[in-house]
KENUTOR-981636 format. One record per atom (N, C-alpha, C): x, y, z; residue number from 1; atom name; residue in three letters. Coordinates in Angstrom, 1 decimal. Atoms other than C-alpha are relative to their C-alpha. Layout:
<atoms>
     c1     c2     c3  nr atom rest
      X      Y      Z NUM   CA  ala
...
</atoms>
This chain:
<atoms>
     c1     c2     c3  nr atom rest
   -0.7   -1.3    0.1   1    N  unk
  -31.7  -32.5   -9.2   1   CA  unk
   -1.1    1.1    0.2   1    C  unk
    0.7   -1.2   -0.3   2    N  unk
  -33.2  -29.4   -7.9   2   CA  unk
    0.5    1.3   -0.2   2    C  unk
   -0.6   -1.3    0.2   3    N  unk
  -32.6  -25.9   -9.2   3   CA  unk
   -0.7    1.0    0.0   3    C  unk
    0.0   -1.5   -0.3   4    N  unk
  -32.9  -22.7   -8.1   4   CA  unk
    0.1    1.1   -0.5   4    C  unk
   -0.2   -1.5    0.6   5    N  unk
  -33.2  -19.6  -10.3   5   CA  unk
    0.0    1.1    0.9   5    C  unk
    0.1   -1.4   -0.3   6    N  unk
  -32.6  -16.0   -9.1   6   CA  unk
    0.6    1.0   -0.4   6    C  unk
   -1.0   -1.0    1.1   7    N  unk
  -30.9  -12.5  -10.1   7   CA  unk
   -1.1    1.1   -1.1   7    C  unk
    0.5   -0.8    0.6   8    N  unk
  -33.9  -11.4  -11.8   8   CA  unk
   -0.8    1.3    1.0   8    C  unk
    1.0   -1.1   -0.9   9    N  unk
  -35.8   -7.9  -11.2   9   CA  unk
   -0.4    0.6   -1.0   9    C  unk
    0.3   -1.7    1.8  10    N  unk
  -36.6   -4.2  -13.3  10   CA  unk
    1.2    0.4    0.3  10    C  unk
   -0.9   -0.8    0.3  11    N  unk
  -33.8   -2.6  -15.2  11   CA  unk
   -0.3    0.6   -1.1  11    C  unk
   -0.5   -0.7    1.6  12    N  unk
  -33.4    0.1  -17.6  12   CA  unk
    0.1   -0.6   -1.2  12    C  unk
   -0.4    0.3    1.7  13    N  unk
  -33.0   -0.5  -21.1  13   CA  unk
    1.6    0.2    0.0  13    C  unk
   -2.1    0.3    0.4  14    N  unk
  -28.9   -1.1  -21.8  14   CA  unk
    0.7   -0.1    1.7  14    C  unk
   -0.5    0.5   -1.4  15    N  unk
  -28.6   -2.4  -17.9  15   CA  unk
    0.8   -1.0   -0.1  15    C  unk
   -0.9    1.7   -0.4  16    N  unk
  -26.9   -5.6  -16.6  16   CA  unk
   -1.2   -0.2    0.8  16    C  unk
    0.4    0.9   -0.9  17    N  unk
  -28.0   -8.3  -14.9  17   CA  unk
    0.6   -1.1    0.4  17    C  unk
   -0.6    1.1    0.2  18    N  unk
  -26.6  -11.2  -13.4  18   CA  unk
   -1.0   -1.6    0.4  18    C  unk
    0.8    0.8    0.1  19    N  unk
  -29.1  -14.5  -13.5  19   CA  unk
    1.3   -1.4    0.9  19    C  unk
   -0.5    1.2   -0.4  20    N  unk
  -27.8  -17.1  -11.2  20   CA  unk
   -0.7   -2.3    0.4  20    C  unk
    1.2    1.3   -0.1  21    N  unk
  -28.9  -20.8  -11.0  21   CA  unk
    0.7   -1.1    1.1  21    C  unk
   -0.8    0.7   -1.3  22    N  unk
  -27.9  -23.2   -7.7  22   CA  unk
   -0.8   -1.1   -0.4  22    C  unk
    0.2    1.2    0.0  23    N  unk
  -28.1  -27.1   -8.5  23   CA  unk
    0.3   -0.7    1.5  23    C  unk
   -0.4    0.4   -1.6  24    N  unk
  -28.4  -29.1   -5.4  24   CA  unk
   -1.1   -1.4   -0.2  24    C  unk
    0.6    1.6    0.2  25    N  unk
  -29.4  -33.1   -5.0  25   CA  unk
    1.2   -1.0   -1.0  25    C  unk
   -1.1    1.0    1.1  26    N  unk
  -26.8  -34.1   -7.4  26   CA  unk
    1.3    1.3   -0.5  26    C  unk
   -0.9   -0.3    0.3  27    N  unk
  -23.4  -32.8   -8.9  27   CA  unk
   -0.9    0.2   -1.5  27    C  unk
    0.4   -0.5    1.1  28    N  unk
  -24.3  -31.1  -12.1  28   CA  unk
    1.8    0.5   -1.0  28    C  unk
   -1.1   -0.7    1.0  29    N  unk
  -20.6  -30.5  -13.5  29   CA  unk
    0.4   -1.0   -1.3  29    C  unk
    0.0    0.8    0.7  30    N  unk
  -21.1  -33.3  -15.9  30   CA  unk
   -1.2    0.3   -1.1  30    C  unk
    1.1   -0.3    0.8  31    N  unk
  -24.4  -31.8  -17.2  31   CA  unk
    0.3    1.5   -0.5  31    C  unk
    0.1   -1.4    1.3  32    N  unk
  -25.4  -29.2  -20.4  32   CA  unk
   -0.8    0.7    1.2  32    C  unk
    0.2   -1.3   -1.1  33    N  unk
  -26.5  -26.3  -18.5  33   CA  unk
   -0.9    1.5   -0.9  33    C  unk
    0.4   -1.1    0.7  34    N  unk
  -28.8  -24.1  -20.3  34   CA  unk
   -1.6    1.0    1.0  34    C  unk
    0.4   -0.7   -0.7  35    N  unk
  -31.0  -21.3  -19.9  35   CA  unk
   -1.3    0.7   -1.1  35    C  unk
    1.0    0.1    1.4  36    N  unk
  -34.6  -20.4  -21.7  36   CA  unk
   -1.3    0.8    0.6  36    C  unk
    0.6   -0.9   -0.4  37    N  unk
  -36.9  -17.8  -21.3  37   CA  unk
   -1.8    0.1   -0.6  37    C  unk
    0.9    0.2    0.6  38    N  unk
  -40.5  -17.2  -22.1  38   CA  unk
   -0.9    1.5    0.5  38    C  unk
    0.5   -1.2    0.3  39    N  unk
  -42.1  -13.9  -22.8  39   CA  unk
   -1.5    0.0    0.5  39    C  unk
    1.4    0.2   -0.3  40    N  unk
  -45.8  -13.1  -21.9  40   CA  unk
   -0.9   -0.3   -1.6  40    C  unk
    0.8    0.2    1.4  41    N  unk
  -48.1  -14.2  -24.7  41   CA  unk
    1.1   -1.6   -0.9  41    C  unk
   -1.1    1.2    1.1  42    N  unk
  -45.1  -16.5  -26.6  42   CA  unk
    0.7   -1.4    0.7  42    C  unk
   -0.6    1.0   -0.4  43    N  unk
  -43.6  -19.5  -26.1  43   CA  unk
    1.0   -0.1    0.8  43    C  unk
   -1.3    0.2   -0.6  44    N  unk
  -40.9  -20.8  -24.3  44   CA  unk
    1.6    0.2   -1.1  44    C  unk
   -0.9   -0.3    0.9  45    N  unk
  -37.3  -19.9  -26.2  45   CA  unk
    1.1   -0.5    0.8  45    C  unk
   -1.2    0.7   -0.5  46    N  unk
  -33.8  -21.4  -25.8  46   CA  unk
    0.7    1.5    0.2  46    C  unk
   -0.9   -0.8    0.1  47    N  unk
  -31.6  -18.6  -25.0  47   CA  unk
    2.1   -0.1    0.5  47    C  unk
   -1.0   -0.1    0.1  48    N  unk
  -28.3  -19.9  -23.9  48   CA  unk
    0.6   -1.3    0.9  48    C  unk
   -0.8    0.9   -0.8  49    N  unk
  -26.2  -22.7  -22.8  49   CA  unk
    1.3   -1.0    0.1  49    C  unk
   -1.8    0.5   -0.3  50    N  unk
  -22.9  -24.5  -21.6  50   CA  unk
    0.3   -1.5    0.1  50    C  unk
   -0.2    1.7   -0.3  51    N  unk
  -21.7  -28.0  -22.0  51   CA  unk
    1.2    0.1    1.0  51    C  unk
   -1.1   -0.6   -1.3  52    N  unk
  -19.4  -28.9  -18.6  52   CA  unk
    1.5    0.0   -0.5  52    C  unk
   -1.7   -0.7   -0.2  53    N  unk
  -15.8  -27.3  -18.4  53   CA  unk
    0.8   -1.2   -0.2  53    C  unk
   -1.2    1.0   -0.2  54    N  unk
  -13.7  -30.7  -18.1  54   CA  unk
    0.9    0.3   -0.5  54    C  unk
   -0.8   -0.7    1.0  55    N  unk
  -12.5  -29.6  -21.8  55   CA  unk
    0.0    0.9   -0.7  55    C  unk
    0.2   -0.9    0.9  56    N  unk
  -13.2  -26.4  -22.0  56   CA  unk
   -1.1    0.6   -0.2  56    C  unk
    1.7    0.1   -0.2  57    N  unk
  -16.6  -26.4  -22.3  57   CA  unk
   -0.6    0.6   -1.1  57    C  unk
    1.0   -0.7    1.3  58    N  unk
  -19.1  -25.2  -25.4  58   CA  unk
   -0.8    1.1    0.3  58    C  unk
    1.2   -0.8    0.2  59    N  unk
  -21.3  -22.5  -25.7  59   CA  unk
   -0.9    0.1   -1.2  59    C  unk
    0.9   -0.6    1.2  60    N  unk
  -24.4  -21.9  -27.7  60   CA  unk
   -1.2    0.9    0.4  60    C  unk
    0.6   -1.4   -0.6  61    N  unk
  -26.4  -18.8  -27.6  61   CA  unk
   -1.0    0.5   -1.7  61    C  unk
    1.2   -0.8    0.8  62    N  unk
  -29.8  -17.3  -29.5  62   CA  unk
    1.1    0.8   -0.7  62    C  unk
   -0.7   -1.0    0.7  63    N  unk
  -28.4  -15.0  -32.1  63   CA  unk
   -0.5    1.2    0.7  63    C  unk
    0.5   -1.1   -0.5  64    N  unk
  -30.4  -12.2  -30.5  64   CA  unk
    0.8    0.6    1.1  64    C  unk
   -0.6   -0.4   -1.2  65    N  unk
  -28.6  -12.4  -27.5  65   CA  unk
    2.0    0.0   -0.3  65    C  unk
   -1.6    1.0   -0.1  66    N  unk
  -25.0  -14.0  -28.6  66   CA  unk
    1.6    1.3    0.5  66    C  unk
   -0.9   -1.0   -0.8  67    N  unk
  -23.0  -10.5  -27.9  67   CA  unk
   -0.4    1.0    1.0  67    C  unk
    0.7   -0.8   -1.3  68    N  unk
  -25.0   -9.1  -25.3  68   CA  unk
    0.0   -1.0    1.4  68    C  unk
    0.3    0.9   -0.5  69    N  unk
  -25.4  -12.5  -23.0  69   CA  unk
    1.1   -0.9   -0.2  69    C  unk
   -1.3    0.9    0.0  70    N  unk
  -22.4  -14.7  -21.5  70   CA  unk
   -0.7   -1.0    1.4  70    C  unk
    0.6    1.1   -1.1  71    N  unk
  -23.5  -18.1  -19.8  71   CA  unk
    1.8   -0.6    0.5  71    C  unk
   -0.9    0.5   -0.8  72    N  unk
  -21.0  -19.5  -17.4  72   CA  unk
   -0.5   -1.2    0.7  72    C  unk
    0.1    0.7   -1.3  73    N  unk
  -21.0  -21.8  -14.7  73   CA  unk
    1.7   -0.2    0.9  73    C  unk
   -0.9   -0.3   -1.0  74    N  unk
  -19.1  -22.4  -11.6  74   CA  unk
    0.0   -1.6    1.2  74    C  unk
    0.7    1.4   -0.8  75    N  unk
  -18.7  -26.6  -10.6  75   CA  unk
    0.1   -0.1    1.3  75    C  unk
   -0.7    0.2   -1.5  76    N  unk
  -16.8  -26.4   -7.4  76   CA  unk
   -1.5    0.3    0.7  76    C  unk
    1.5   -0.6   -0.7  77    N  unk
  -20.8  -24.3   -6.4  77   CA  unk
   -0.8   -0.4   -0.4  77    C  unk
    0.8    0.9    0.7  78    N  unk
  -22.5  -26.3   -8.7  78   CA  unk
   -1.3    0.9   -0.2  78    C  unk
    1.0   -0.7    0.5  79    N  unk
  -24.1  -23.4  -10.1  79   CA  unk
    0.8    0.6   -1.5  79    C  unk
    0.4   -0.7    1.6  80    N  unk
  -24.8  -21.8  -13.5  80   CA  unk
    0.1    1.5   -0.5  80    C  unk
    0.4   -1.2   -0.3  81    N  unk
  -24.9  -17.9  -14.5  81   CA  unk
   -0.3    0.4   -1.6  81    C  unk
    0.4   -0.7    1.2  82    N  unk
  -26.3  -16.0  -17.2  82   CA  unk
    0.6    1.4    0.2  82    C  unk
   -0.4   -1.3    0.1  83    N  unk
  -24.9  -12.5  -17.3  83   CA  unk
   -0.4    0.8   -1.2  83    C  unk
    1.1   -0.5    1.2  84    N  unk
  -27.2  -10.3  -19.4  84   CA  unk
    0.5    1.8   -0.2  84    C  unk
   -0.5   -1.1   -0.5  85    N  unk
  -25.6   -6.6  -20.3  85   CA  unk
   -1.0    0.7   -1.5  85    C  unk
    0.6   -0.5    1.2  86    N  unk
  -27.4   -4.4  -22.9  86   CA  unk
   -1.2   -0.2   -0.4  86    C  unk
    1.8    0.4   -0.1  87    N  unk
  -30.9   -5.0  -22.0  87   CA  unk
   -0.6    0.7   -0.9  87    C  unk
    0.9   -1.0    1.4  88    N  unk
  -33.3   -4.1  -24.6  88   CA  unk
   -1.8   -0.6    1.0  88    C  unk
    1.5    0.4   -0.5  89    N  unk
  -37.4   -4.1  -23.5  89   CA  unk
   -0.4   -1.2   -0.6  89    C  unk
    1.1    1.3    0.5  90    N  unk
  -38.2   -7.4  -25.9  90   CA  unk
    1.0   -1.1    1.0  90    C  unk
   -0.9    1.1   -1.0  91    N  unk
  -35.6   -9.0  -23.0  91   CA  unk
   -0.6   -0.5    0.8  91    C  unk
    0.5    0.6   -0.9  92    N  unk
  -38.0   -9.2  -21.2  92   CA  unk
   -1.0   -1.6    0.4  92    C  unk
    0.6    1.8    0.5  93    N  unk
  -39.6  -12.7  -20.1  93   CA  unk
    0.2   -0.3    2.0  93    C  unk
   -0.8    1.3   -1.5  94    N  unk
  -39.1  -15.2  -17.1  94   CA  unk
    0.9   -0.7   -0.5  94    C  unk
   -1.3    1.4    0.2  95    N  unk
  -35.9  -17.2  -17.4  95   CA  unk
    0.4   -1.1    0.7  95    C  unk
    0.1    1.2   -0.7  96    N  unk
  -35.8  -20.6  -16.6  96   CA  unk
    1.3   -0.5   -0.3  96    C  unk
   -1.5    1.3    0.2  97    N  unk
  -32.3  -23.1  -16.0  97   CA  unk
   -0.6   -1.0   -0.1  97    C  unk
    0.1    1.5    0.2  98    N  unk
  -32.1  -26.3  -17.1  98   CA  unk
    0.7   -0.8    0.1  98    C  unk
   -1.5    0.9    0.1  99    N  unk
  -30.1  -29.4  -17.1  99   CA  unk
   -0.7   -0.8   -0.6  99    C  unk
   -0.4    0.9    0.7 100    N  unk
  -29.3  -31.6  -19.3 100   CA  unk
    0.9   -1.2    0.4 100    C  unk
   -1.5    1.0   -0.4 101    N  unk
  -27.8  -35.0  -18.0 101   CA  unk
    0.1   -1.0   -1.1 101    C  unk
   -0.6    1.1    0.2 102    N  unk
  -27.6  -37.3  -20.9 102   CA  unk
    0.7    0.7   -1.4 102    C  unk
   -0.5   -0.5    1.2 103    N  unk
  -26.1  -34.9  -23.9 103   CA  unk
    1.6    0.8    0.4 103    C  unk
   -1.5   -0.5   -0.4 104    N  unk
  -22.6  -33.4  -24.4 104   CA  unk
   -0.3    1.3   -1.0 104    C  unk
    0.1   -1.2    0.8 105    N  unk
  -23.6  -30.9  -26.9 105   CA  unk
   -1.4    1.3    0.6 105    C  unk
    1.2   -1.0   -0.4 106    N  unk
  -25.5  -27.5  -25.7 106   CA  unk
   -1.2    0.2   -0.5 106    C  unk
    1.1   -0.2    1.1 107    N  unk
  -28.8  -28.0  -27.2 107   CA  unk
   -1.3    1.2    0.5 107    C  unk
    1.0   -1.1    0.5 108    N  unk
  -31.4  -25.1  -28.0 108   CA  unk
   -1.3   -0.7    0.1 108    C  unk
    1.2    0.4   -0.1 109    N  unk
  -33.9  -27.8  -27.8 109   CA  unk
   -0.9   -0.3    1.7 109    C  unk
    0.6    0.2   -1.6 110    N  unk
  -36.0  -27.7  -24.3 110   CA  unk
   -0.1   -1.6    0.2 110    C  unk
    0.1    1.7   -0.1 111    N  unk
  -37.0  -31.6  -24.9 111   CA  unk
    1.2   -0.6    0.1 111    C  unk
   -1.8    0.9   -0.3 112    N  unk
  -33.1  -32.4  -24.5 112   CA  unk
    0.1    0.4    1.6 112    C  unk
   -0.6   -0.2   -1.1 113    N  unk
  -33.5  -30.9  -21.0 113   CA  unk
   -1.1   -0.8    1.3 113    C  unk
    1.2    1.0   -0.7 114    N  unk
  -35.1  -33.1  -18.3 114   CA  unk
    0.1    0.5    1.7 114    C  unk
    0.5   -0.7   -1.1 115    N  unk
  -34.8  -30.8  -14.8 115   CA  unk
   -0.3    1.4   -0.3 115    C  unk
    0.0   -1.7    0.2 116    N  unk
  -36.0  -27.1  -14.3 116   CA  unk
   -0.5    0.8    1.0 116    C  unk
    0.1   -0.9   -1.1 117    N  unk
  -35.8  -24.8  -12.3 117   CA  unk
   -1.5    0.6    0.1 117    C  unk
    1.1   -0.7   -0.1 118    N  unk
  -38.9  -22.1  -11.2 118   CA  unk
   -0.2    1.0   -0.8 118    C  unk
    0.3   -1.2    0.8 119    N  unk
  -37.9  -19.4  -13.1 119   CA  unk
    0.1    1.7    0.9 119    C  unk
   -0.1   -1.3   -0.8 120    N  unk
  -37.0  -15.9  -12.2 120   CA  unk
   -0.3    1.3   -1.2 120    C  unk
    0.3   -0.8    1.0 121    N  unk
  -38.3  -12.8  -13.7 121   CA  unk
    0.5    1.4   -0.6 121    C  unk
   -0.9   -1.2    0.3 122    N  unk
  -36.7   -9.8  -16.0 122   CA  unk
   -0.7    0.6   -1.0 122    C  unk
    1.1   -1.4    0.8 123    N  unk
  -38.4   -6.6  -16.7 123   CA  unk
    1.4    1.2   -0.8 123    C  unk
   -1.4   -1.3    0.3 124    N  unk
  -36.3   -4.0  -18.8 124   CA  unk
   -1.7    1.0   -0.6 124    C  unk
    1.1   -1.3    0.6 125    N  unk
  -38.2   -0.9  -19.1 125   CA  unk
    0.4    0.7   -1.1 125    C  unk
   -0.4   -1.2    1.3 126    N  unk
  -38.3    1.7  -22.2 126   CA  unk
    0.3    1.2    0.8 126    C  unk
</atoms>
C-alpha cells in the first residue's frame, strides 16, 4: 500500500484546511485510517483516526483537536481526509496518514500502523 498525503500549506490562525490522503496498490476500505503529525523539535503525535465505514465506522481524535478536526474517508476513492478548521499556531507540524490493516479499533498508537505516507506540511501563522 502506497499513500499519498497532500492539502497542506500557510494559513492564518482560525483558518481551514482540508488534508487529503490517496491509497493506491491495495483497497484500504477495510483498514484503520489515521492521521499523526509531528512538530519541529517533538515527536511524532497521533492526531486522528477512522476505523472503515461498513458499520458506521469509529472515530478517535487527540483531545486538542477533537472539536476543531473531523477525519473522514471516502472508499469508493480509497482515500482518507482530515479537515482541520480553527487553526491555532501550535497546529503546526507535518501530517502524516497511515494505515492500519490488521486492527478494527482506531488506535492513537503509531506501532498499530504499518504503512505511511510522506507527509504534507501545515504552517498556521500568529
Amino acid at each position: 500500500v502506497q499513500l499519498q498525503a497532500c492539502g497542506g500549506g500557510l494559513v492564518q490562525t482560525g483558518g481551514s484546511l482540508r488534508l487529503s490522503c490517496a491509497a493506491s496498490g491495495r483497497a484500504v476500505s477495510s483498514y484503520v485510517m489515521g492521521w499523526f503529525r509531528q512538530a519541529p523539535g517533538k515527536e511524532r503525535e497521533f492526531v486522528a483516526a477512522t476505523s472503515w465505514s461498513g458499520s458506521g465506522g469509529t472515530t478517535n481524535y487527540l483531545d486538542s483537536v477533537k472539536d476543531r478536526f473531523t477525519v473522514s474517508r471516502d472508499n469508493a476513492e480509497n482515500t482518507v481526509y482530515l479537515q482541520m478548521s480553527s487553526l491555532k499556531p501550535e497546529d503546526t507540524a507535518v501530517y502524516y496518514c497511515a494505515a492500519n490493516s490488521r486492527g478494527s479499533w482506531p488506535s492513537s498508537r503509531s506501532r498499530d500502523y504499518d504503512y505511511w505516507g510522506q507527509g504534507t506540511l501545515v504552517t498556521v501563522s500568529s
